[in-house]
VEXZA-520332 format. One record per residue: residue in one letter; x, y, z of N, C-alpha, C, O in turn. Coordinates in steps of 0.1 Angstrom, whole numbers, padded with zeros to 4 digits, always signed. Atoms other than C-alpha are relative to their C-alpha. Example, Ala and Ser with C-alpha at 12.3 -4.5 7.8 and 13.67 -1.06 7.14 Angstrom:
2
A+0009-0012+0000+0123-0045+0078+0009+0012+0000+0019+0012+0007S-0009-0011+0000+0137-0011+0071-0008+0011+0008-0003+0022+0009
This chain:
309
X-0009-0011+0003+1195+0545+0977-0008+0010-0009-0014+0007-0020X+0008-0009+0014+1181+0578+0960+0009+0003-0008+0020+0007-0006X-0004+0000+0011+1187+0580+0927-0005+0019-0005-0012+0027+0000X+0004-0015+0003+1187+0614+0906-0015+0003-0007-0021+0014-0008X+0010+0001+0005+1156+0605+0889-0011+0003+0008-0020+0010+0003X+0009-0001-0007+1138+0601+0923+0004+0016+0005-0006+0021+0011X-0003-0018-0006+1153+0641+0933-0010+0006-0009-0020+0013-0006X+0003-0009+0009+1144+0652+0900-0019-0001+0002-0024+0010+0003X+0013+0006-0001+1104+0635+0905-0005+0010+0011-0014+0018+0011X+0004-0013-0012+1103+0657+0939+0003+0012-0007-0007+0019-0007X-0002-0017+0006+1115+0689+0922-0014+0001-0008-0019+0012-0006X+0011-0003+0003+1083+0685+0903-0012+0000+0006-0022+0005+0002X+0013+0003-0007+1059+0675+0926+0000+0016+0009-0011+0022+0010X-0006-0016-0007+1074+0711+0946-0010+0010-0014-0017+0019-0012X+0001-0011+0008+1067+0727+0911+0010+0007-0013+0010+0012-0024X-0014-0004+0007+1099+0735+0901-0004-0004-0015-0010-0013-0020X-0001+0006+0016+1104+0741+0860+0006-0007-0002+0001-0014-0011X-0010+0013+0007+1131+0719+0856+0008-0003+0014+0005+0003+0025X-0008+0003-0011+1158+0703+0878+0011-0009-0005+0009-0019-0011X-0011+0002+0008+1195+0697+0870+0011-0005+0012+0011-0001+0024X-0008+0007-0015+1221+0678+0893+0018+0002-0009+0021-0001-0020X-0015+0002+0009+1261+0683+0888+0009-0001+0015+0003-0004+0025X-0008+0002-0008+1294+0683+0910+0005+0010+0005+0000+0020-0001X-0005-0006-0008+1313+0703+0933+0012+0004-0008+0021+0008-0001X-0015+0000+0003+1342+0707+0909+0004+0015-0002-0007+0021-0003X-0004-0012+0006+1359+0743+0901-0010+0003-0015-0012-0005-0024X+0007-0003+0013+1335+0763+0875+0012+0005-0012+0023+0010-0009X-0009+0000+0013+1351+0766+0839+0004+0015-0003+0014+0018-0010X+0006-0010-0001+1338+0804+0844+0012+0009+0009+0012+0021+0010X-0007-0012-0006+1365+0816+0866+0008+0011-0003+0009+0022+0003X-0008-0008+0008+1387+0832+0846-0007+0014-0003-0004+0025-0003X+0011-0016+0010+1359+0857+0830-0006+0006+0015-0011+0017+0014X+0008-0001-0013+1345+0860+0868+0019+0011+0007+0021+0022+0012X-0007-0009-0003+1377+0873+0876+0002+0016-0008+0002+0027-0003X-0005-0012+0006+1384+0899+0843-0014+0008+0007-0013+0019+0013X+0008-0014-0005+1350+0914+0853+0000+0003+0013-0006+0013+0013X-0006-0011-0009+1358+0925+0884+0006+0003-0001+0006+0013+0006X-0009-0009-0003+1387+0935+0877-0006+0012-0008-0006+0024-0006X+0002-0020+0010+1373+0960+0848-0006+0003+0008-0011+0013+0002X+0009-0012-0007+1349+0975+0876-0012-0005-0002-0017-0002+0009X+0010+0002+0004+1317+0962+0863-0010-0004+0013-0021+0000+0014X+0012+0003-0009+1301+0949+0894+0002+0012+0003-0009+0016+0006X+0008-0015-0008+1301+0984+0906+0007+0000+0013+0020-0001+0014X+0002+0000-0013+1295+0986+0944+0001-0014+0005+0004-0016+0016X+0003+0011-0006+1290+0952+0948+0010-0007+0004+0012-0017-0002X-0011+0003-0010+1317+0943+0971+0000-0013+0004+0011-0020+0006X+0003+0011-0005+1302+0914+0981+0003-0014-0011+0004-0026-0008X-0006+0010+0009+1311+0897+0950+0015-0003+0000+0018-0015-0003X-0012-0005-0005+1345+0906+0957+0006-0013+0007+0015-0020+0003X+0000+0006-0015+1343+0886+0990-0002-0011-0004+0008-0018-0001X+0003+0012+0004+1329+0856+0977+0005-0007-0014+0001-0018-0018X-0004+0003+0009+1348+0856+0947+0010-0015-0003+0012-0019-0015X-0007+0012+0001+1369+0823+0954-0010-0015+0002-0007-0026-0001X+0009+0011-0002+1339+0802+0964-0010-0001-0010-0018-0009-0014X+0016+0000+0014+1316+0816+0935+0012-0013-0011+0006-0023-0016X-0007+0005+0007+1343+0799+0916+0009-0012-0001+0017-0016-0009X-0002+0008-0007+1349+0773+0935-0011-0011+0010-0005-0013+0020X+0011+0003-0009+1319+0755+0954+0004-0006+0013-0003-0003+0023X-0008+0012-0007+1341+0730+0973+0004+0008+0014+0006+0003+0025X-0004-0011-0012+1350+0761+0995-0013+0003+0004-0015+0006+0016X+0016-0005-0008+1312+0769+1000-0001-0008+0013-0003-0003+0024X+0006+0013-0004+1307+0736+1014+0008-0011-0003+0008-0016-0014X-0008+0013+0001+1333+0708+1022-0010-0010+0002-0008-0022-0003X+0006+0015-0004+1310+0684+1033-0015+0000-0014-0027-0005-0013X+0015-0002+0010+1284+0691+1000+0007-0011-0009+0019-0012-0006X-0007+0007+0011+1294+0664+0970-0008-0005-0014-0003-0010-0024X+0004-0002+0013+1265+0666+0946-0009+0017+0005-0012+0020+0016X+0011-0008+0001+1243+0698+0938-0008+0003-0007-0005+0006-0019X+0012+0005+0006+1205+0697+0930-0002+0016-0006-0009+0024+0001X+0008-0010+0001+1199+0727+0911-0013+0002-0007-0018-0009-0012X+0017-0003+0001+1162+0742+0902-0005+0011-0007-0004+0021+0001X+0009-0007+0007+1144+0764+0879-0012+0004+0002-0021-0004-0002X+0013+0001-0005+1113+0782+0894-0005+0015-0005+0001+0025-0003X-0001-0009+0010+1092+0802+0868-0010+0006+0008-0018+0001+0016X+0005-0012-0004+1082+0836+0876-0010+0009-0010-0019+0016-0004X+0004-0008+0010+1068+0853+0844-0017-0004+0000-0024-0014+0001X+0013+0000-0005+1033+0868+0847-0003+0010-0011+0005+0020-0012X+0000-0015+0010+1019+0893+0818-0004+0009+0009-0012+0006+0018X-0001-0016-0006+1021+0931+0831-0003+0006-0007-0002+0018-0005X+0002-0009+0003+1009+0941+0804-0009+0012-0002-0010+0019-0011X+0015-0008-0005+0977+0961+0818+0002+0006+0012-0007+0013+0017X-0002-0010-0014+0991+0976+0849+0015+0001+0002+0020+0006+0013X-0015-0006+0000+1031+0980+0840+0003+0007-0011+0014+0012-0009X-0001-0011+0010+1030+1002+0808+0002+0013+0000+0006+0019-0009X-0007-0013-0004+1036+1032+0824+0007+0000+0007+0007-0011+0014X-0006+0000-0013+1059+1046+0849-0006+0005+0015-0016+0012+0014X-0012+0007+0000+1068+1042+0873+0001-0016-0001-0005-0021+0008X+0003+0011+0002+1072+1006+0862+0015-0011+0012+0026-0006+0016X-0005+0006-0011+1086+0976+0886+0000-0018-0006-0010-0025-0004X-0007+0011+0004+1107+0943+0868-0015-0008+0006-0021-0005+0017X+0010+0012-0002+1079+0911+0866+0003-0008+0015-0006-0012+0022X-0006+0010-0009+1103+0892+0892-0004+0009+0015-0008+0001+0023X+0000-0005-0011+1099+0918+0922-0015+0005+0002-0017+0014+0010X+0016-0003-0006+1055+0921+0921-0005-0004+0005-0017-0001+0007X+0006+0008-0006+1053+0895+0942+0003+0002+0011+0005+0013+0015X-0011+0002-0013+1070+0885+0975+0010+0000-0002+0015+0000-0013X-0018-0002+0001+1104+0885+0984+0004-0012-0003+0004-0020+0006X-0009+0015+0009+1122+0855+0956+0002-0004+0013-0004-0015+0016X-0016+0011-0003+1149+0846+0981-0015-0003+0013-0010-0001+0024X+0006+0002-0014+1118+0839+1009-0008-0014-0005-0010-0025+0000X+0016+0010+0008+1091+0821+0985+0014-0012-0003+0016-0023+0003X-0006+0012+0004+1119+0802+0967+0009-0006+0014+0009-0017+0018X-0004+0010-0013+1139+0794+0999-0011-0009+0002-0014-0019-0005X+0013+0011+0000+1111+0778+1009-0001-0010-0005-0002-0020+0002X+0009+0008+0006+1102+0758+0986+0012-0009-0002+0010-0021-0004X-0008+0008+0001+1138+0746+0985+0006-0010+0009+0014-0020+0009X-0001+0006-0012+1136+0737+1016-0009-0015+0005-0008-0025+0012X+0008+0012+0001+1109+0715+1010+0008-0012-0009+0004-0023-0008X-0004+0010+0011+1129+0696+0985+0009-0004+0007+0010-0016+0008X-0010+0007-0006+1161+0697+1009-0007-0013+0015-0003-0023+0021X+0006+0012-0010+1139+0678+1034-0005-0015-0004-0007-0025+0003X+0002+0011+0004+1130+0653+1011+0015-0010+0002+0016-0022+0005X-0009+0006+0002+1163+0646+1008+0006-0006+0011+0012-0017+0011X-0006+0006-0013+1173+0643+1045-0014-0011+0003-0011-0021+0010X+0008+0008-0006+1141+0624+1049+0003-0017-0005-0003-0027-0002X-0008+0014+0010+1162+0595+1024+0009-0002+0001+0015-0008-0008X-0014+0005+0005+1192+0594+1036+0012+0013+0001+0024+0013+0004X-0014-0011+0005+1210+0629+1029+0008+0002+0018-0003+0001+0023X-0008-0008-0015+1232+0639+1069-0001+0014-0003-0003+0022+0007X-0005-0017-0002+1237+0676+1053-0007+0003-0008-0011-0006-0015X+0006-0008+0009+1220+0701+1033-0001+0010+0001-0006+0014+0012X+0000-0019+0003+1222+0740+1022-0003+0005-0013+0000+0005-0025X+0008-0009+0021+1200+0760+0998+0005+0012+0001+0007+0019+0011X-0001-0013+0003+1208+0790+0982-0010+0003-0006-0014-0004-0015X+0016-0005+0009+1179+0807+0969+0008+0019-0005+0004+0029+0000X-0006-0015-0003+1205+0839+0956+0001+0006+0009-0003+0018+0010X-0001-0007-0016+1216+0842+0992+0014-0005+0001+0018-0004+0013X-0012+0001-0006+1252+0830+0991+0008+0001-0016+0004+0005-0028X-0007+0001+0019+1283+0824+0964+0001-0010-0006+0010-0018-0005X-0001+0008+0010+1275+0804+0941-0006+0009-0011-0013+0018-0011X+0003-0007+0010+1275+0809+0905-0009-0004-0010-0006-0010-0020X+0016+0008+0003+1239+0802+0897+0000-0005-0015+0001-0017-0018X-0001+0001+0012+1238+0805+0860+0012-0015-0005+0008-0024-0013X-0014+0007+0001+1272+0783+0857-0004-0013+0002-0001-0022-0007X+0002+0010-0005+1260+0758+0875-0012-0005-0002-0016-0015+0004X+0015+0003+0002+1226+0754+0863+0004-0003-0017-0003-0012-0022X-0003+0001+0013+1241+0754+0825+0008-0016+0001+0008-0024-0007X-0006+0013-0003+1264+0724+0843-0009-0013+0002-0006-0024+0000X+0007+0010+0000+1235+0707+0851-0008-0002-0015-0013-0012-0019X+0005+0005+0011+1222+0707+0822-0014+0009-0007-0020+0007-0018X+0010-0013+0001+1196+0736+0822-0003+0010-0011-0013+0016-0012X-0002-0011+0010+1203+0756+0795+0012+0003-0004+0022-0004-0003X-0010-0005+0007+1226+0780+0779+0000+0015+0003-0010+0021+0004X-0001-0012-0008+1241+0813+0792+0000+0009-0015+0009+0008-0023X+0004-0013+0014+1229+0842+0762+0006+0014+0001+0012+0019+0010X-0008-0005+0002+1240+0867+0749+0000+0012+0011+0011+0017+0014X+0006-0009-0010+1220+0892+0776+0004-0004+0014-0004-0002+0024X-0005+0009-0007+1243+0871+0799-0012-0012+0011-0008-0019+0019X+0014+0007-0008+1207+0854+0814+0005-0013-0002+0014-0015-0010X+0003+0016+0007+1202+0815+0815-0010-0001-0005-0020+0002+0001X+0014-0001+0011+1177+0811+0785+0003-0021+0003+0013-0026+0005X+0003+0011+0000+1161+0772+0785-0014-0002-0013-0025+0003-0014X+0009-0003+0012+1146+0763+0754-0013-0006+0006-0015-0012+0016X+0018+0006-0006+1106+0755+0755-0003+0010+0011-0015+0012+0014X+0002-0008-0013+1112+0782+0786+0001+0017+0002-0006+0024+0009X+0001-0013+0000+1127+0814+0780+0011+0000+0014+0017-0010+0018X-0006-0005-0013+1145+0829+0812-0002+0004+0010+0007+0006+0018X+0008-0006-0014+1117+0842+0837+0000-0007+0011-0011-0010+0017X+0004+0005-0010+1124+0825+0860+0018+0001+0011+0028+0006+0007X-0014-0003-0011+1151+0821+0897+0011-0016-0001+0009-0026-0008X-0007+0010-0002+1175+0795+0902+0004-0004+0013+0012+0004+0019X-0006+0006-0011+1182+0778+0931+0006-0016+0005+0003-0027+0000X-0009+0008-0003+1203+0756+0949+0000-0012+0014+0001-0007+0025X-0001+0010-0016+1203+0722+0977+0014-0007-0004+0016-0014-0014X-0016+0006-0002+1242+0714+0983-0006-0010+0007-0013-0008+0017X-0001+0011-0012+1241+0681+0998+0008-0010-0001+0014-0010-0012X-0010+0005-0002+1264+0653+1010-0002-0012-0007+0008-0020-0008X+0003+0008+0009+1244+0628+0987+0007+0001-0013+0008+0011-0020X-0008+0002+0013+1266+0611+0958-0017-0002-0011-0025-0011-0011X+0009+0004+0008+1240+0616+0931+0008-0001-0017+0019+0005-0021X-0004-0001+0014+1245+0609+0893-0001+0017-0006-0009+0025+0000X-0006-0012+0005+1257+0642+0874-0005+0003-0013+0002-0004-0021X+0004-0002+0014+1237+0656+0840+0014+0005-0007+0024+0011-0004X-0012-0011+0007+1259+0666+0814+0000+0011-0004-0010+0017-0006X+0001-0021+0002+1265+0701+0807-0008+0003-0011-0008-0005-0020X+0006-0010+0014+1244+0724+0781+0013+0000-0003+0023+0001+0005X-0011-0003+0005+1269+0726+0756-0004+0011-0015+0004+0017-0022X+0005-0006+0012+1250+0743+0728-0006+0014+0003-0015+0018+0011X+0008-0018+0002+1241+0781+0721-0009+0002-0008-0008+0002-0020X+0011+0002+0009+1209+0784+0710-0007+0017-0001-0019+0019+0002X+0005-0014+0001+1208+0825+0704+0003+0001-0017-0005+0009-0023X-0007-0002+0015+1227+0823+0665+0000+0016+0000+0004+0023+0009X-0004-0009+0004+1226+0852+0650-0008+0016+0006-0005+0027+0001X+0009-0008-0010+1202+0875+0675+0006+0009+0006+0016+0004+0011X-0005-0012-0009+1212+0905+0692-0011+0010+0005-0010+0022+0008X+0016-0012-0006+1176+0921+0703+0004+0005+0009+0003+0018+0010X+0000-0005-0014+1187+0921+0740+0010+0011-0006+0006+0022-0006X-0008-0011-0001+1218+0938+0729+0001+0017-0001+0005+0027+0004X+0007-0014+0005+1201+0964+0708-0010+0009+0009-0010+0021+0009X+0008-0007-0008+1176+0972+0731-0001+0006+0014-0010+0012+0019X-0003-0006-0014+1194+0980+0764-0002+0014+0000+0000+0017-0012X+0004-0010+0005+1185+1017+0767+0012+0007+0006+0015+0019+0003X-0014-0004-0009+1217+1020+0790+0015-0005-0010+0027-0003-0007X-0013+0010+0007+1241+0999+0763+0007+0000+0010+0017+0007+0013X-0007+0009-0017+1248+0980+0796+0014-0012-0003+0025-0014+0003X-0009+0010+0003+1264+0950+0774+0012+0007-0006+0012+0018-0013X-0019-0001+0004+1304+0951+0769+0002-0003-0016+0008+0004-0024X+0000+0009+0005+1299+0924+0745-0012-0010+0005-0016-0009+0017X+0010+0012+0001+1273+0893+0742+0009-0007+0009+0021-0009+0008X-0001+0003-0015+1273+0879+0778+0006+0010+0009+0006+0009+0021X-0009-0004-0009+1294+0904+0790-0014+0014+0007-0019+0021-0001X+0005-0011-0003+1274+0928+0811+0005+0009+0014+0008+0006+0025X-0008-0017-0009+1288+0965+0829-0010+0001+0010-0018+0010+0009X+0009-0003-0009+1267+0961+0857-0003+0014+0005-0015+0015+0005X+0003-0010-0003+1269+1000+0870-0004+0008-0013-0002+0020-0012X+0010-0004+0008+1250+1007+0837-0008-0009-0005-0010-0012-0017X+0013+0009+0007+1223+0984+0838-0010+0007+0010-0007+0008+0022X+0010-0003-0008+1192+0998+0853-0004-0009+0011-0005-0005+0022X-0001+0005-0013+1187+0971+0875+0011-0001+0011+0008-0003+0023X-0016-0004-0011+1221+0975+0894-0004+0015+0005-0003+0016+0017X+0004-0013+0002+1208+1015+0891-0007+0001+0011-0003+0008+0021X+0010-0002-0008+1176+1009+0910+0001-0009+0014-0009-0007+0022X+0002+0010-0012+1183+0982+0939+0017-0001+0005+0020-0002+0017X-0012+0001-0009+1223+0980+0942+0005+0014+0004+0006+0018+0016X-0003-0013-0003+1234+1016+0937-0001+0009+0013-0012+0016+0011X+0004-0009-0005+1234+1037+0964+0001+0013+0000+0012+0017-0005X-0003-0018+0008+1232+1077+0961-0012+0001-0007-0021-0006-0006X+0002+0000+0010+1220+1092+0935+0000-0004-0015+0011-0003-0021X-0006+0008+0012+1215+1074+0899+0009+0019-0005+0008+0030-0002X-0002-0010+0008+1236+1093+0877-0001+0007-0010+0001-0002-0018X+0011-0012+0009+1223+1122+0853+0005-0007-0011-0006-0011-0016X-0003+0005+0013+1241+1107+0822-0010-0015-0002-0010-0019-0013X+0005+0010+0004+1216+1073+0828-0016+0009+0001-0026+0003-0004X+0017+0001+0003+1182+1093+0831-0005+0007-0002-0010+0015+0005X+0006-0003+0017+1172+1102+0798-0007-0017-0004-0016-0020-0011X-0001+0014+0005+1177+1062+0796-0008-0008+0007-0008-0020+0006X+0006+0009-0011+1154+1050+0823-0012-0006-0004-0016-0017+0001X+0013+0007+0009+1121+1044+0800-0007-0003+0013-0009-0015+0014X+0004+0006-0007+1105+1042+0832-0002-0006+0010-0013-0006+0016X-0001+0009-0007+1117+1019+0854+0005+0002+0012+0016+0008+0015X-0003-0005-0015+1116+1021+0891+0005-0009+0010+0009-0007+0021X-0010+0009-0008+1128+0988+0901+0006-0012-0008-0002-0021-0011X-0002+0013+0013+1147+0963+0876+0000+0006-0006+0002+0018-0007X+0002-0006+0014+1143+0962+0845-0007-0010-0007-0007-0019+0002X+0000+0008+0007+1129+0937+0820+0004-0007-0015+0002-0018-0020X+0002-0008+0017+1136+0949+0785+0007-0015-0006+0002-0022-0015X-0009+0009+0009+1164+0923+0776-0006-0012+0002-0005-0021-0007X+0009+0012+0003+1143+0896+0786-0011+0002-0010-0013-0006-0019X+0012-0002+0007+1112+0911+0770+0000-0001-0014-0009-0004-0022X-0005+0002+0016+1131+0912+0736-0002-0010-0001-0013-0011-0006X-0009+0014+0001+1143+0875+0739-0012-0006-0006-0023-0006+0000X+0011+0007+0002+1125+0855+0714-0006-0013+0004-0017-0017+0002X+0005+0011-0009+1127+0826+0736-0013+0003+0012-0021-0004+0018X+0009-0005-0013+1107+0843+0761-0016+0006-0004-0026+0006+0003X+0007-0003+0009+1084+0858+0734-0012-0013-0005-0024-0013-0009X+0005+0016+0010+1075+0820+0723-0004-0005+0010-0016-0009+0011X+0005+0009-0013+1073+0805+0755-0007+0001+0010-0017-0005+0015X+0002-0002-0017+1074+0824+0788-0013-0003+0001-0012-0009+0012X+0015-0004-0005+1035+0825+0791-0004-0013-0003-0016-0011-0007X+0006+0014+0001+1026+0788+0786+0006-0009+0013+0006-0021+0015X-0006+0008-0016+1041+0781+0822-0009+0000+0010-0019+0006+0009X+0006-0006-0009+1028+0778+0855+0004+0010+0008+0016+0013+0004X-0007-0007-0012+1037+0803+0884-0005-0005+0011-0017-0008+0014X+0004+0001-0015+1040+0797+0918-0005+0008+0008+0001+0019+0006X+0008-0010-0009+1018+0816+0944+0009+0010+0003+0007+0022+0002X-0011-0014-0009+1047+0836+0959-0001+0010-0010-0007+0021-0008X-0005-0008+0012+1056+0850+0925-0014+0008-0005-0013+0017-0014X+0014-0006+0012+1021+0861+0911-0001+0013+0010+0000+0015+0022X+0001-0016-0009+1018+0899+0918-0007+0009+0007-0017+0011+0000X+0008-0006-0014+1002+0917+0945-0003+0015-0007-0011+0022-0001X+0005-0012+0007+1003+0950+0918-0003+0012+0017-0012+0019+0019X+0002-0014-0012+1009+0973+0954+0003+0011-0003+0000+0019+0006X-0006-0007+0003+1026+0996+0936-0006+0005-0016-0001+0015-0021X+0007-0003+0015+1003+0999+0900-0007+0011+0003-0016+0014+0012X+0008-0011+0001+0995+1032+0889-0001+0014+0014-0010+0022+0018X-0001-0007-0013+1012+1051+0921+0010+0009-0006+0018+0004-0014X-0003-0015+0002+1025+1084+0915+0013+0005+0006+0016+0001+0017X-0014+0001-0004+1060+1095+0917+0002+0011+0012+0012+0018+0015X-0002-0012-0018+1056+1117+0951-0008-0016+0010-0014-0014+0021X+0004+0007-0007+1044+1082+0962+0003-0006+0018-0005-0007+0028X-0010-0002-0014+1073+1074+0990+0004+0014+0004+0011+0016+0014X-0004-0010-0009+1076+1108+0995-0008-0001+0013-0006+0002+0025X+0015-0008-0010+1044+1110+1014-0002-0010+0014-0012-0008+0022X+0002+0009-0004+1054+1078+1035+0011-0002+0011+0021-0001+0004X-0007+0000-0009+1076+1075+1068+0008-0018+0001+0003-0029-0003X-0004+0017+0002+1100+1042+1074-0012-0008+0003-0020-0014-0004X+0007+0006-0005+1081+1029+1098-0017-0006-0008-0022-0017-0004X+0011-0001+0010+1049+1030+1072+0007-0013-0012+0004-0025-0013X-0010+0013+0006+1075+1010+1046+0002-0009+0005+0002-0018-0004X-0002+0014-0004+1083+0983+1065-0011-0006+0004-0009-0018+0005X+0016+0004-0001+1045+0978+1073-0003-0007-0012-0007-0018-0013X+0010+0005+0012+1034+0977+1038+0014-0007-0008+0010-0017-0013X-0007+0008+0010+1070+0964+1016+0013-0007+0012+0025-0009+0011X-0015+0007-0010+1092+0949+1046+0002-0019-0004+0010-0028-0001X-0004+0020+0009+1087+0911+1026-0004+0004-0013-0015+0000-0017X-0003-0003+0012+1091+0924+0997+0014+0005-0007+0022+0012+0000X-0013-0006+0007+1121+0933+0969+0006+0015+0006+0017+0020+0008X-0007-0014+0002+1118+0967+0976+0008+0007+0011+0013+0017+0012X-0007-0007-0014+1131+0965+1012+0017+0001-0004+0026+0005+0003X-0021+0003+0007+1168+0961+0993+0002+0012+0002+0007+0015+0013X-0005-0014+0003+1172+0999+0980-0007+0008+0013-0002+0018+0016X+0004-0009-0011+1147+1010+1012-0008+0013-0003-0010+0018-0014X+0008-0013+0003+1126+1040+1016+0006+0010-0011+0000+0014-0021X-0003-0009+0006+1149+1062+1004+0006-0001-0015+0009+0007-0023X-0006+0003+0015+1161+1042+0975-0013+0005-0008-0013+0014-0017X+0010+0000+0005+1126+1037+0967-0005+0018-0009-0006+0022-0021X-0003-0015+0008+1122+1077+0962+0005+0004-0007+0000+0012-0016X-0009-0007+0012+1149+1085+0943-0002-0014-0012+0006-0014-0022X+0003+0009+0014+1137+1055+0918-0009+0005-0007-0010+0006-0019X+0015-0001+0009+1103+1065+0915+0000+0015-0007-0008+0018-0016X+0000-0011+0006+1118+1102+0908+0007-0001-0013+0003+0004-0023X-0009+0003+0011+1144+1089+0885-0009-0005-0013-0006-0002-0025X+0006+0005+0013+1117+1070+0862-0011+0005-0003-0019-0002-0008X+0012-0008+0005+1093+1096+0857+0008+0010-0007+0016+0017+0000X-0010-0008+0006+1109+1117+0830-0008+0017+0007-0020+0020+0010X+0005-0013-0007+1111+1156+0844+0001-0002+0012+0007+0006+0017X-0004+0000-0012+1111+1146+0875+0014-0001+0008+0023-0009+0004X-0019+0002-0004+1146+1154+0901-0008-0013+0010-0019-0017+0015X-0001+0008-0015+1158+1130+0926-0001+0004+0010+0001-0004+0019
């Protein structure tokens, strides 16, 4: 019989930073998962909307799932020699496309598991409803901060989370129960959008990264004065974080994640000068196919101060 010890042993041999196992029960989180949609805060994001009863629920994702293995896979790479100016492009999106590299890799791990025994298995690699953070603090992963991130001490937060639902009864960590931010408010201070509501609470349609990749349209004129730059993401409130300050850079990264720099030092008439067909050539497995050609333009105009959309 596999034990969680022997899951957790493959999650490292994969690479994975850490690896945390819990149950299918209702998250504790629903309640606050409802008030912010209702204030509006996701924005556009409709899709949260939609999946709002299974984010908060898992048991509805997946009836036949009854433990889930979740996974920590660090991303953080210094930028600081080719992202200092604009238009600048979040650490997490210089590589390949997350939900491709880390599917993957979780895929490898869900195969261990059918190769032992499991009948069923489904990863999320931030591709369905579940509520990553929540569930990764349930396993035992960390603590959700004030910049609403999952921060993991010794680790910082640069990194993805993902998910293998399977029909394997495994043993269950116990939850992060401790807040390990005290008296800190950097992230808060330093949003240039004051995105946060409150400590965890974040207004998604003023956070720069909702701005540059969910948004569609035009950003609007009241956020860019505030853009410092940034043409896809953002990093700032991690970049504060003294956890991330202490740690992030004593990790490894996985190949997917290390940055390809296609975009360092490219000039804000960059996608003007570039037809779809040309885009999906050079970024079609990559982040930036989300917002698309035309997002991409009106980003790289938005984070070059003086420049219109």
């Amino acid at each position: 019989m596999i034990t969680a010890d022997t899951v957790k042993a493959w999650a490292e041999e994969i690479g994975f930073l850490a690896c945390g196992i819990t149950g299918m029960e209702p998250n504790a989180s629903a309640r606050a998962l409802d008030h912010w949609l209702d204030s509006g805060y996701g924005g556009t994001m409709r899709y949260i909307h939609r999946q709002s009863k299974k984010r908060k629920d898992p048991a509805l994702a997946d009836d036949r799932a009854r433990s889930i293995v979740v996974v920590l896979d660090q991303y953080y790479h210094d930028d600081s020699t080719v992202n200092d100016t604009p238009p600048r492009i979040a650490k997490y999106a210089r590589g390949r496309d997350y939900h491709q590299v880390l599917g993957a890799r979780l895929e490898r791990l869900a195969g261990k598991l059918r190769e032992h025994g499991a009948l069923h298995t489904r990863c999320y690699a931030d591709t369905g409803p579940m509520a990553e953070r929540e569930l990764a603090r349930r396993a035992g992963l960390g603590w959700i901060g004030k910049n609403a991130m999952l921060l993991r001490p010794g680790a910082g937060s640069f990194f993805f989370i993902g998910e293998v639902l399977t029909d394997l009864e495994l043993e269950h960590d116990a939850p992060f129960e401790t807040d390990h931010c005290g008296s800190c408010t950097r992230c808060l201070e330093a949003c240039p959008t004051q995105a946060f509501v409150e400590p965890k609470v974040l207004d998604a349609t003023r956070c720069i990264s909702y701005l540059t990749i969910e948004k569609k349209g035009p950003i609007p004129e009241e956020f860019l004065p505030s853009m410092e730059g940034w043409a896809f993401g953002c990093d700032i409130c991690n970049d504060v974080c003294p956890w991330n300050q202490r740690f992030a850079d004593r990790l490894p990264v996985a190949f997917g994640y290390r940055p390809t720099d296609l975009l360092a030092h490219k000039g804000v008439n960059y996608f003007d000068e570039m037809d779809e067909a040309e885009f999906d050539e050079r970024f079609g497995g990559t982040p930036f196919s989300r917002p698309g050609l035309a997002g991409m333009r009106r980003n790289f105009h938005a984070a070059v101060p003086g420049a219109s959309q």
